[in-house]
Structure formats: C-alpha cells, structure tokens
VOFI-548203 format. One record per residue: chain; x negated, y, z negated of N, C-alpha, C, CB in turn; residue number from 1. Coordinates in steps of 0.05 Angstrom, whole numbers, padded with zeros to 5 digits. Glycine has a CB too. Example, Ala and Ser with C-alpha at 12.3 -4.5 7.8 and 13.67 -1.06 7.14 Angstrom:
REM residues 2
[atom "A" [-00264 -00114 -00156] [-00246 -00090 -00156] [-00264 -00066 -00156] [-00226 -00089 -00181] 1]
[atom "A" [-00257 -00045 -00142] [-00273 -00021 -00143] [-00258 00001 -00157] [-00282 -00012 -00114] 2]
//
This chain:
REM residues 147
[atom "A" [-01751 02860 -02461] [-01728 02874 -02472] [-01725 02901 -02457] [-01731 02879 -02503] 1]
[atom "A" [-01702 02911 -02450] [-01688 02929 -02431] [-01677 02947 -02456] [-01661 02913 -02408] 2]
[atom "A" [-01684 02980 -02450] [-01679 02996 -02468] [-01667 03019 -02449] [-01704 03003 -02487] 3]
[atom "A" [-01640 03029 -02450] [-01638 03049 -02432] [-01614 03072 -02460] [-01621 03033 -02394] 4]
[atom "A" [-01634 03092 -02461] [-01620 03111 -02486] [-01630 03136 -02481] [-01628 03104 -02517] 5]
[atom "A" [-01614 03151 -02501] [-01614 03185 -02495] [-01640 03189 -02512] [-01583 03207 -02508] 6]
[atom "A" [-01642 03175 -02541] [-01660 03179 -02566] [-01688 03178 -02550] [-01656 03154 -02593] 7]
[atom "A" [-01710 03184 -02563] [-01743 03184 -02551] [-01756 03163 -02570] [-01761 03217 -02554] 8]
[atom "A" [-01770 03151 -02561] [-01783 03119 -02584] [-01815 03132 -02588] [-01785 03073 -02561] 9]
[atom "A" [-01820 03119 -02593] [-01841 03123 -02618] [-01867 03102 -02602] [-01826 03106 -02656] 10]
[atom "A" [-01891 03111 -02591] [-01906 03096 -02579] [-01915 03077 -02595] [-01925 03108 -02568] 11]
[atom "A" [-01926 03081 -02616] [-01938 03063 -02633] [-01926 03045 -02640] [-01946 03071 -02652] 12]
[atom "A" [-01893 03051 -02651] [-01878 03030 -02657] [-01877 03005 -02631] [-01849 03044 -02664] 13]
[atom "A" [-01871 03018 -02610] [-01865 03002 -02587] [-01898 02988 -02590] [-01854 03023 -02555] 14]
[atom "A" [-01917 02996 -02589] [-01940 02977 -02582] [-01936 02957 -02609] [-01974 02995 -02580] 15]
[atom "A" [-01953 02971 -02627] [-01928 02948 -02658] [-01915 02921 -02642] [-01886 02974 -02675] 16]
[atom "A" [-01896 02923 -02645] [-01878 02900 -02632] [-01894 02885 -02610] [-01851 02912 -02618] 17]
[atom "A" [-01899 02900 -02597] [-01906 02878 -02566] [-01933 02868 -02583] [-01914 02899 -02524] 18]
[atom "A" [-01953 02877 -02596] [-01971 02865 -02605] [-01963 02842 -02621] [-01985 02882 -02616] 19]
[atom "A" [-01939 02846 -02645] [-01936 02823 -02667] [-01919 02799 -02656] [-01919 02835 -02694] 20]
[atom "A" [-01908 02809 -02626] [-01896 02785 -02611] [-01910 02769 -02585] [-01871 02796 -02600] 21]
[atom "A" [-01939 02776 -02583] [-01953 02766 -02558] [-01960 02754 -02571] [-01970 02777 -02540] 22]
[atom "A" [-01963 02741 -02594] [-01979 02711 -02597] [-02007 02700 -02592] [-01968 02695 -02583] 23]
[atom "A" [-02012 02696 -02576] [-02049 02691 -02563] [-02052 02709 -02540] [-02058 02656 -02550] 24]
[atom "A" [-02043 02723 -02531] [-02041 02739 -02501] [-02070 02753 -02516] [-02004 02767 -02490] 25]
[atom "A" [-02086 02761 -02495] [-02114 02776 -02500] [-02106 02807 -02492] [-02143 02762 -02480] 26]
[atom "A" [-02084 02811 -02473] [-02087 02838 -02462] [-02054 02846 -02474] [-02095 02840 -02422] 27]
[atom "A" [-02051 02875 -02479] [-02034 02897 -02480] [-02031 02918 -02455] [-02041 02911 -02503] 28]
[atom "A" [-02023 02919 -02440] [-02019 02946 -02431] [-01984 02954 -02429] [-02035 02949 -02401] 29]
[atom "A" [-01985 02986 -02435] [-01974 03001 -02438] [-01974 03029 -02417] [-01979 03001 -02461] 30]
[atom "A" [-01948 03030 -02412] [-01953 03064 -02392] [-01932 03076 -02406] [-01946 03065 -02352] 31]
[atom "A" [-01933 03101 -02412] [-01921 03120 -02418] [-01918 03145 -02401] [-01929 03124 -02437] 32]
[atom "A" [-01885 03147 -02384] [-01886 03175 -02368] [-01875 03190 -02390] [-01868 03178 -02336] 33]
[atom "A" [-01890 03224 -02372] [-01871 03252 -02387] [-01849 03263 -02365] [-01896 03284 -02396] 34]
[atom "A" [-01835 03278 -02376] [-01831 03292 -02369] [-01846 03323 -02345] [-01826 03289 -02387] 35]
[atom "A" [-01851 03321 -02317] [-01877 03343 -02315] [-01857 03376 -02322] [-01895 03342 -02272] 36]
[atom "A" [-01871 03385 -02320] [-01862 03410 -02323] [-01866 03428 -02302] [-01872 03420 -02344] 37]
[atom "A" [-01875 03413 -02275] [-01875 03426 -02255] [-01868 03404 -02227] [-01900 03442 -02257] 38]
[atom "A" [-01863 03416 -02204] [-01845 03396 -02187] [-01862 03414 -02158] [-01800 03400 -02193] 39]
[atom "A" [-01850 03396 -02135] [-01858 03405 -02110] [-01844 03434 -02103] [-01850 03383 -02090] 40]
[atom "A" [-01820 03444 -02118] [-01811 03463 -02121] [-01811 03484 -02141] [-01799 03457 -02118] 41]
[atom "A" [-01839 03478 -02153] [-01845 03492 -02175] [-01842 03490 -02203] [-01837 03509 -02171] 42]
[atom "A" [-01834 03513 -02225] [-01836 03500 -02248] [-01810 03478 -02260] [-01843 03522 -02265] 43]
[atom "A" [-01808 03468 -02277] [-01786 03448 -02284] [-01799 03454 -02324] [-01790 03406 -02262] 44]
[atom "A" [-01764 03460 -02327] [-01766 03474 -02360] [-01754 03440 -02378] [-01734 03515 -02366] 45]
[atom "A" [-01729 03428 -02351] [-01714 03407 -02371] [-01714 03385 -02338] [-01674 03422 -02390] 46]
[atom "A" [-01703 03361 -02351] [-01685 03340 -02327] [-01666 03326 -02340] [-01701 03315 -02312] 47]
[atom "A" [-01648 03319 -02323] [-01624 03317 -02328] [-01625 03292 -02313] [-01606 03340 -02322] 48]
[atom "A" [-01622 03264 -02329] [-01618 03239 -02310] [-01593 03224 -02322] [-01647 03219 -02310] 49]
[atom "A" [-01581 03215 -02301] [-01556 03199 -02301] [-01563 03174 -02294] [-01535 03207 -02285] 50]
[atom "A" [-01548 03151 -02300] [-01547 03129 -02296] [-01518 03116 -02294] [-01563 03122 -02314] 51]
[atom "A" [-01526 03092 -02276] [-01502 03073 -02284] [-01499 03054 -02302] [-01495 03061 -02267] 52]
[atom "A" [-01480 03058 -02316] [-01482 03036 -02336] [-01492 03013 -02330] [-01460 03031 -02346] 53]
[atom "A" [-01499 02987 -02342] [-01486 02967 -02333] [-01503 02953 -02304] [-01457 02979 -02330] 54]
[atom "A" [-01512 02966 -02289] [-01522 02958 -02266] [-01548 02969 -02265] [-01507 02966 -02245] 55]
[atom "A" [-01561 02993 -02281] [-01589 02991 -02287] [-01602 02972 -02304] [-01595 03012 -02296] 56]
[atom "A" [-01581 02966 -02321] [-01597 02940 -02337] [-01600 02923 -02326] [-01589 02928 -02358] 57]
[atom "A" [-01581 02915 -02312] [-01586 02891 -02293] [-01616 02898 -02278] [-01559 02888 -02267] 58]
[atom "A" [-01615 02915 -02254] [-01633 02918 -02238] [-01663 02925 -02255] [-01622 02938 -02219] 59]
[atom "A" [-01664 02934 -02288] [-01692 02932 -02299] [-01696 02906 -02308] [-01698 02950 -02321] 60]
[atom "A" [-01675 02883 -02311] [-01681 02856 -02326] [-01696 02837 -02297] [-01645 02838 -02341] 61]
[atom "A" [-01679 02846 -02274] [-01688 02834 -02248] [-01719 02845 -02241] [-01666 02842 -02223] 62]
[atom "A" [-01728 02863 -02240] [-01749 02875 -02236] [-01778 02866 -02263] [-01738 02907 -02234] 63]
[atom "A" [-01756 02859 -02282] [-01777 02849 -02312] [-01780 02817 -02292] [-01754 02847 -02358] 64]
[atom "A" [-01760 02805 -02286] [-01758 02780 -02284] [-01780 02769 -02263] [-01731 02774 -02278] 65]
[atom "A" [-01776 02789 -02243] [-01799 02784 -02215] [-01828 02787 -02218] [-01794 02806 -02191] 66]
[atom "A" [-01834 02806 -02241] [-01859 02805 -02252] [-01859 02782 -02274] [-01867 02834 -02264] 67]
[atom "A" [-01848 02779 -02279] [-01855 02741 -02301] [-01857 02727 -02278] [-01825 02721 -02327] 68]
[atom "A" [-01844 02725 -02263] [-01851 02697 -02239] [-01880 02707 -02227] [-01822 02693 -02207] 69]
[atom "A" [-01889 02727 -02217] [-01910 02744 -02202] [-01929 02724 -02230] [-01907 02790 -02201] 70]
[atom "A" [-01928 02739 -02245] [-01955 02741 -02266] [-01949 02723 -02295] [-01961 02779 -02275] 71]
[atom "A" [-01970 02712 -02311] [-01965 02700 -02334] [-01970 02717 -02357] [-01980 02677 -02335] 72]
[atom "A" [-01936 02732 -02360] [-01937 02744 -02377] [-01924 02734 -02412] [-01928 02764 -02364] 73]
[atom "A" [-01934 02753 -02428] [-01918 02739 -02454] [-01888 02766 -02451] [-01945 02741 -02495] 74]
[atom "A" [-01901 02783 -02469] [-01872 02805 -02477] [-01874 02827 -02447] [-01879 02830 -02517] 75]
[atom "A" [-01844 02833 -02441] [-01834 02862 -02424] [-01828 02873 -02437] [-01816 02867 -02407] 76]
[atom "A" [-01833 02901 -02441] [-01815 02917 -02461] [-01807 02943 -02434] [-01837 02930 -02496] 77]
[atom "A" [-01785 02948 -02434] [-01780 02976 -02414] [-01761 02995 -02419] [-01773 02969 -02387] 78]
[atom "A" [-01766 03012 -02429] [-01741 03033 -02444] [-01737 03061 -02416] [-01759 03052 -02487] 79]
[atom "A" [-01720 03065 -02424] [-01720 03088 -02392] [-01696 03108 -02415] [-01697 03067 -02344] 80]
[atom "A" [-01705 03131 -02417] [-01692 03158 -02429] [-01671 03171 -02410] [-01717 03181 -02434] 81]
[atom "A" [-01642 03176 -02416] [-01626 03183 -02403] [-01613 03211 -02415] [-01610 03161 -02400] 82]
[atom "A" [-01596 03230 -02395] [-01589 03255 -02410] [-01608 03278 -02403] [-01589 03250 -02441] 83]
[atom "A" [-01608 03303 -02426] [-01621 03318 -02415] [-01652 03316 -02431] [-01605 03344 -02415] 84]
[atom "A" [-01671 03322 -02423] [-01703 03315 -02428] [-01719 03333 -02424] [-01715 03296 -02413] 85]
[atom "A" [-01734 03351 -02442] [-01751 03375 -02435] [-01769 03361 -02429] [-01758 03397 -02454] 86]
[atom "A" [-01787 03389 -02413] [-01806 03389 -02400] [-01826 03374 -02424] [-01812 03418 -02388] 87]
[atom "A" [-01849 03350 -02415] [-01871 03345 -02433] [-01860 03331 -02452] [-01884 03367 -02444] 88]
[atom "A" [-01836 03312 -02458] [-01827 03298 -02468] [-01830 03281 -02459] [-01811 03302 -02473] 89]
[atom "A" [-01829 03250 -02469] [-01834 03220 -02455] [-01809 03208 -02449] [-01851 03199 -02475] 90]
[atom "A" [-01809 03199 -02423] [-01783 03188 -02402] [-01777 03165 -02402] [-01786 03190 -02374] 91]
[atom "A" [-01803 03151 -02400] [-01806 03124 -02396] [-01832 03107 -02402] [-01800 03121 -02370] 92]
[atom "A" [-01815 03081 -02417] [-01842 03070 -02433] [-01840 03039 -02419] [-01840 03071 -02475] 93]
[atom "A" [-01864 03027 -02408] [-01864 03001 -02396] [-01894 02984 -02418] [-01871 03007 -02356] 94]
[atom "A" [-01895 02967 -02433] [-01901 02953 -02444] [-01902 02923 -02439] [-01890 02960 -02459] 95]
[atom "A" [-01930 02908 -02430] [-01931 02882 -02426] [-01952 02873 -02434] [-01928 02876 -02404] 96]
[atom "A" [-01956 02846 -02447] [-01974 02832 -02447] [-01983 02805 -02428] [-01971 02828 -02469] 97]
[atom "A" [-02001 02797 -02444] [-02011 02774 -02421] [-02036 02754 -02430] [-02021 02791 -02393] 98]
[atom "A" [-02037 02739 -02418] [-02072 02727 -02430] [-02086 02739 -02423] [-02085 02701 -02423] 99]
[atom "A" [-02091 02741 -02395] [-02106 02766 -02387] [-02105 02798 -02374] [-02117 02756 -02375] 100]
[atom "A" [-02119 02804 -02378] [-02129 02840 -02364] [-02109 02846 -02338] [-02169 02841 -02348] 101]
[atom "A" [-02120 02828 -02322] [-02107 02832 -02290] [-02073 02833 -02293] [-02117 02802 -02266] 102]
[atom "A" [-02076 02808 -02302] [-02046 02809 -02310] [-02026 02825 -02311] [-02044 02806 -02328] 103]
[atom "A" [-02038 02841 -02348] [-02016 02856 -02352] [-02022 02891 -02339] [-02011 02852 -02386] 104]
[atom "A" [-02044 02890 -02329] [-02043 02923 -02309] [-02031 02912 -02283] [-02080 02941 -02299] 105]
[atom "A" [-02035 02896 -02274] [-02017 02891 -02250] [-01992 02890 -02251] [-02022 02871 -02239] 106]
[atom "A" [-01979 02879 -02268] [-01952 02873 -02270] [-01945 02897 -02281] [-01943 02848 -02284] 107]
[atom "A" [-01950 02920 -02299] [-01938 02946 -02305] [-01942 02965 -02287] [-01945 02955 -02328] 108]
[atom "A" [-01957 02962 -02268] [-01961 02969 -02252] [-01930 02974 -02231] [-01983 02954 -02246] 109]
[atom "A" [-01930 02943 -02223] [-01905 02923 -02208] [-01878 02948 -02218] [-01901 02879 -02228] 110]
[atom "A" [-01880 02938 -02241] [-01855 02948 -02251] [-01849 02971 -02254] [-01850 02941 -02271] 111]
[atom "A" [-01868 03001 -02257] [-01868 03019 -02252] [-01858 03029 -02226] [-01884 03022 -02258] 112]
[atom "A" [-01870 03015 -02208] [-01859 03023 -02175] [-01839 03017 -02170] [-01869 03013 -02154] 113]
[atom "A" [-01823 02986 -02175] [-01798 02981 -02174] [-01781 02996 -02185] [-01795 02963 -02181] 114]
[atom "A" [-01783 02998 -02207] [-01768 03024 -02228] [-01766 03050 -02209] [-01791 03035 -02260] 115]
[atom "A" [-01787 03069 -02204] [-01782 03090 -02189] [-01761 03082 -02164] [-01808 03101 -02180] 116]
[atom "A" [-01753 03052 -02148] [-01750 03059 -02120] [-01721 03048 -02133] [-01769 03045 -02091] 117]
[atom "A" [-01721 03027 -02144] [-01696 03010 -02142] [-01680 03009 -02165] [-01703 02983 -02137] 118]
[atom "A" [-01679 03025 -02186] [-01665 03026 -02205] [-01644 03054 -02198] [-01684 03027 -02231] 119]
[atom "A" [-01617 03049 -02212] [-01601 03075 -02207] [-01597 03093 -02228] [-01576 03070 -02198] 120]
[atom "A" [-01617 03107 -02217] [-01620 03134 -02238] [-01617 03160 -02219] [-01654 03136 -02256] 121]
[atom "A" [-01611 03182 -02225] [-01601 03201 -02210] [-01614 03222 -02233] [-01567 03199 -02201] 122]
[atom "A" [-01636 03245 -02215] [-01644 03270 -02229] [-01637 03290 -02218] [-01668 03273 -02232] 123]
[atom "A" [-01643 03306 -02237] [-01630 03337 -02239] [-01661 03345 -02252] [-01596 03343 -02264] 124]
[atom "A" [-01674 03364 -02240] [-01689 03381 -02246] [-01674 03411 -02253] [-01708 03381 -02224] 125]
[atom "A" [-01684 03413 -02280] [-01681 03450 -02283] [-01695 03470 -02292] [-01664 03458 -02298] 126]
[atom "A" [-01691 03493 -02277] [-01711 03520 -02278] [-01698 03538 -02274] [-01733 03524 -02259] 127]
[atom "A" [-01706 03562 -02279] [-01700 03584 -02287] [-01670 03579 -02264] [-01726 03612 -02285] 128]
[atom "A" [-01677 03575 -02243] [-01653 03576 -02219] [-01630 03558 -02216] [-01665 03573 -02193] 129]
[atom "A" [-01624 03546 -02233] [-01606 03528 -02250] [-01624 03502 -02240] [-01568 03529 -02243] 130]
[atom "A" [-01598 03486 -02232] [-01616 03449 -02240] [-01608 03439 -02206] [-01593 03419 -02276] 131]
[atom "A" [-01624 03430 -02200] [-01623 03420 -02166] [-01631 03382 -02168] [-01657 03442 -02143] 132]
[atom "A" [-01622 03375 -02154] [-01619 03342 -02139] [-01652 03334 -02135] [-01599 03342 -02099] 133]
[atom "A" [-01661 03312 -02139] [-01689 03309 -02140] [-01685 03286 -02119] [-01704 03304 -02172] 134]
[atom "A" [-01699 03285 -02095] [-01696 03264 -02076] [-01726 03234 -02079] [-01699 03285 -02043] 135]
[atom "A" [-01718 03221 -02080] [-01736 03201 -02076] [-01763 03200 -02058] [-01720 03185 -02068] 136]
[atom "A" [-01790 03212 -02067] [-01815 03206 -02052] [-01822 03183 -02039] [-01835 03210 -02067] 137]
[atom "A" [-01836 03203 -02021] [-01850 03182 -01990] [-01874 03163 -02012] [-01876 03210 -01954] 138]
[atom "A" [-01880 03176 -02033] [-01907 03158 -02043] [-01891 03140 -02058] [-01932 03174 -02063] 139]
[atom "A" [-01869 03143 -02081] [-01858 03119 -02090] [-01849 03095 -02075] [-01842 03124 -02101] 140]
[atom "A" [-01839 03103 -02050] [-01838 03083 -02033] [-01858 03062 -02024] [-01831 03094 -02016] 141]
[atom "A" [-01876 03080 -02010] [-01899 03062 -01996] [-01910 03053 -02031] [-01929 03084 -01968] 142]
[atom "A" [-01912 03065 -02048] [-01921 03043 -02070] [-01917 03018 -02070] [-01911 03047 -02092] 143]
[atom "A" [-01888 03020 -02071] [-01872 02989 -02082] [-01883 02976 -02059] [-01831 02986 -02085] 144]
[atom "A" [-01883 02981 -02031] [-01892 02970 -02010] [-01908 02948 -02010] [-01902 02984 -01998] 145]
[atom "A" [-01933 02958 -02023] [-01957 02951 -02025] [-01949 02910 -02037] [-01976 02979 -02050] 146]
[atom "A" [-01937 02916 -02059] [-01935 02896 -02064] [-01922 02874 -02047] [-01929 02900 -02082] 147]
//
C-alpha cells in the first residue's frame, strides 16, 4: 500500500498492520527517515517537498512491484510525507515483510534507494537564509546501482 500525504503516521500503528496482515512471514522490517536538521550546506530548520500527483504513486507501486518479483515478500507498506516538514520530524516510512530475514532487509533496502533516485519529489531545504533547491546525491545514485 502507497501512502503519499501532508499528515505524519504513527510508527507503531504502521508496524500494527503489517504485523496483523503478514500471516506466517517470520520477518518485519521497517525504516523510518527524519527529517536531518542539517545539510551539506549547513543547518536545515524545515523542507519543503513537492510532488506530482498521480505519477509518484505510480512510480512507488512500480518500485513496490519490482521488489515482490526480486524477493518473496508478504505486505509493502510505503508512505512518503509531502508539504512543509520540520527539522527531526519523520518523512518517510517503508514497511515489509517476508518469510525470511534476508528478504525483508534487502528488499527495504531496494526500495529505499529506488525511492531516493526515481520517484518525483522535489525539495526545498530551509534556514535562516530562506529555502534553496536540494540536488540529487552522487551516493543515492551509485546506491540504486548496486542493485
């Protein structure tokens, strides 16, 4: 399930669910990003992320979908926070199960990297010096690579 909203979710709840819907799966994993409060350009107080309607869901259901074919998973769960977001607040929550271990850290793994390179989201970092364009890292890249 594809979650893309301004509101902030509730970790527990989200594990809740993916637990009462994996069925026999032995493994849970879960990643939770923040917000940092600091950047290659120093400190960061808020972010400001946009999206496209409509075509990020697509591109998180495709990226859920490539990790089910990759790995034998049970539940995806992937919510992505849009709008403005203080510093130390949670951004993004990726949630999977699986029968096993490898599994589901590999595949949230998967999906974490894809998410950073190939989804359309557009940031705005802001600090004291108003809010500046956040460009896409050399490390998120060669991440997704890997795979």
């Amino acid at each position: 399930m594809i979650s893309i909203q301004k509101n902030d979710f509730d970790l527990a709840d989200e594990y809740k669910r993916l637990r009462e819907q994996s069925d026999s799966d032995g493994a849970i994993v879960t990643f939770t990003g923040l917000v940092r409060d600091f950047s290659d350009t120093g400190s960061v107080s808020t972010l400001f992320i946009e999206h496209y309607p409509g075509m990020t869901e697509k591109t998180l259901e495709a990226i859920s979908d490539k990790a089910q074919q990759r790995w034998d998973l049970g539940q995806v769960r992937i919510i992505h926070r849009v709008g403005y977001i203080k510093a130390d607040e949670q951004i993004v929550f990726v949630g999977v199960s699986a029968k096993h271990r490898k599994d589901a850290f590999e595949s949230a793994q998967f999906i974490m990297d894809f998410l950073k390179n190939d989804a359309p989201f557009w940031k705005q970092e802001g600090n004291a010096q108003g809010m500046q364009w956040v460009d896409q890292k050399q490390t998120d890249i060669a991440a997704a690579k890997r795979w």
